[in-house]
C-alpha positions in Angstrom: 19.9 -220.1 -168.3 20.7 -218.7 -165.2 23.8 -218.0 -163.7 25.0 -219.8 -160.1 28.1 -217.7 -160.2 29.1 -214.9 -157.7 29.0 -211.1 -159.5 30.7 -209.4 -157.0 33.9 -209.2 -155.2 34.9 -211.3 -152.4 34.4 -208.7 -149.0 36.9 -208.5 -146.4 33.7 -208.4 -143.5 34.8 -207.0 -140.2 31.9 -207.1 -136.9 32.2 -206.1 -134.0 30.2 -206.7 -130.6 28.3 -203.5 -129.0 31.1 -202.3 -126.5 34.0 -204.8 -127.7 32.3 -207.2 -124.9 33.4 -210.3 -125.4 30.3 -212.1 -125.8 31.7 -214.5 -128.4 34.3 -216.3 -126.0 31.8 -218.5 -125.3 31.6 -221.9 -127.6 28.0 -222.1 -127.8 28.0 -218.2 -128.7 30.8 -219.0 -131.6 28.2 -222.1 -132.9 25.5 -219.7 -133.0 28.1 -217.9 -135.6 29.1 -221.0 -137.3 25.4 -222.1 -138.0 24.7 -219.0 -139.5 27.6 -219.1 -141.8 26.8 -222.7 -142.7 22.8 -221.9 -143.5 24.2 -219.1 -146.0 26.6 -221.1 -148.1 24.2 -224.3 -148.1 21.3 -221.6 -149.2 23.7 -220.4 -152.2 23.7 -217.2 -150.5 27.4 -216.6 -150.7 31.0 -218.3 -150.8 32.6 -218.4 -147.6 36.3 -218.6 -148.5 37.9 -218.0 -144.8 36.6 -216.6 -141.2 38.0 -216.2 -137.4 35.7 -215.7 -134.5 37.4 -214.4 -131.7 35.8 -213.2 -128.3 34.2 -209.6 -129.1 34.4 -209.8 -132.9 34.2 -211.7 -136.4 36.3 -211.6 -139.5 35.0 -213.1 -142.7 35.7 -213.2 -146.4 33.1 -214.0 -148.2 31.7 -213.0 -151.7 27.7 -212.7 -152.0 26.1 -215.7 -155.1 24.3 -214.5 -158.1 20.9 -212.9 -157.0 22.4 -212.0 -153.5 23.3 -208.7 -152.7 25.6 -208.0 -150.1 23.6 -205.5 -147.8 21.2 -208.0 -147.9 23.2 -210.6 -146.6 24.8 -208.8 -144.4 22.0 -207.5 -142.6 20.7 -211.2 -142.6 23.6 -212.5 -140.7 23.5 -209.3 -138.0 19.7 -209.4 -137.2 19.7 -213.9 -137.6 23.5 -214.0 -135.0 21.9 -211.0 -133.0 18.7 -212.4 -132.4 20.3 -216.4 -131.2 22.5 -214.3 -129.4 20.0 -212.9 -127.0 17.5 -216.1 -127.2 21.1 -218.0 -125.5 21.9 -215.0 -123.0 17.7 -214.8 -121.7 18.0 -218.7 -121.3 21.7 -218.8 -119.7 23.1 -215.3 -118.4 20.9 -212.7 -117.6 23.3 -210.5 -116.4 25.7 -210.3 -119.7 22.4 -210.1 -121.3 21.4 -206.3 -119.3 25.1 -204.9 -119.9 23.2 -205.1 -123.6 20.3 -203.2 -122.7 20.2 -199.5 -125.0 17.6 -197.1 -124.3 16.9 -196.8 -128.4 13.8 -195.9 -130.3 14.2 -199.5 -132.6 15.3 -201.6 -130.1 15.9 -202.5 -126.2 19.1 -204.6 -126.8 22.0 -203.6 -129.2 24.7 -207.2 -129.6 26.5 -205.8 -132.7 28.4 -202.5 -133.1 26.5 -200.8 -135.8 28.5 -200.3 -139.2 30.4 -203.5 -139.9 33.4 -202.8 -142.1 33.7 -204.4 -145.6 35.9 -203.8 -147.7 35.9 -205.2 -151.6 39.1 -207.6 -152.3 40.0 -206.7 -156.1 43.3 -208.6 -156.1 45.0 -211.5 -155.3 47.2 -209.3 -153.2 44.5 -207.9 -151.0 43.0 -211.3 -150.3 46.4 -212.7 -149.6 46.4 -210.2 -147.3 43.7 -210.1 -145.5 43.7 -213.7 -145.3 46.7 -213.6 -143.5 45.7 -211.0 -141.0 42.5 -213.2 -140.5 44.4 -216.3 -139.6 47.3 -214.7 -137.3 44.6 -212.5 -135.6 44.3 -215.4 -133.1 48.2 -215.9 -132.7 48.4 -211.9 -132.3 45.8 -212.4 -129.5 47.4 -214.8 -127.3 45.0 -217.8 -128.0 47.5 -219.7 -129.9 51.1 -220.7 -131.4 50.1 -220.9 -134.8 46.8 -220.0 -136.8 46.0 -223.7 -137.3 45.9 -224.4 -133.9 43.2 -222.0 -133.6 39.6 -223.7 -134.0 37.3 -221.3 -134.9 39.3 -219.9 -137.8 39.8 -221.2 -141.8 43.8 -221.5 -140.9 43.0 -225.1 -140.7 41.8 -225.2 -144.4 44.2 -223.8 -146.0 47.6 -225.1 -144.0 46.7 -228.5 -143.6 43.7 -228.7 -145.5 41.4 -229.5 -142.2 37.9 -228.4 -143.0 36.5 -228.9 -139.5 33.1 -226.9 -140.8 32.0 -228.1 -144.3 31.6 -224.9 -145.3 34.6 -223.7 -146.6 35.5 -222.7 -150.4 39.1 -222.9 -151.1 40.2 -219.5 -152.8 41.7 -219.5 -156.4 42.5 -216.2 -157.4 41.1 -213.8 -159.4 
């Protein structure tokens, strides 16, 4: 029988855009990110337990399924988000869509800063805390009183138990 069940470590993902622009304030641009995410937990490609998507970058937790291995999906989300990205900018803003234009051997456009951080969360402790900097990354920002007010972020979920994306996986410990 085989096993559903996740075999690594939930990841503390961090991505940047190419040249901190912030591509990602716009909504459509933050569904683009939100689609993604929901294709990969309804294709049992990983547990999303808590994201933010603020205007030039991403923070995720998530933890890669059985069979799935993290490069993998990582590299999935970057090239699928990176790709919708520039399909939405050639169809709406040209302009934003140059200032992304590299001069590289592999490619004409760069969207994401290349090497995303991830970090392995091997205690409660260090998903406690990253959770937390995830959710008041928002409030540190400006955008908002509280983390909940903030709607694309997991704060919701876990202080009031909102899930606004159906994609959410509350986290139990380890």
């Amino acid at each position: 029988m085989e096993s559903s069940y996740p075999v690594e470590w939930p990841q503390f993902y961090t991505a940047s855009i190419y040249m901190r622009k912030m591509l990602l304030s716009d909504k459509e641009h933050k569904e683009i990110i939100v689609d993604s995410l929901k294709f990969m937990v309804a294709e049992k490609r990983i547990i999303l337990y808590a994201f933010v998507i603020m205007g030039n970058h991403v923070h995720l937790i998530w933890q890669p399924m059985f069979g799935c291995n993290l490069p993998e999906i990582q590299s999935s989300f970057i090239k699928y988000t990176a790709k919708q990205l520039k399909r939405s900018m050639e169809t709406s803003d040209h302009k934003m869509l140059d200032s992304f234009r590299v001069y590289k051997e592999d490619r004409a456009y760069q969207i994401w800063k290349r090497r995303p951080l991830s970090i392995e969360l091997r205690t409660t402790a260090a998903f406690d805390q990253k959770l937390d900097y995830l959710h008041y990354n928002p409030v540190r920002a400006g955008l908002c009183m509280n983390p909940e007010s903030y709607y694309y972020s997991s704060a919701g979920f876990y202080y009031s138990a909102k899930d606004n994306f159906g994609m959410l996986t509350h986290y139990s410990g380890n």
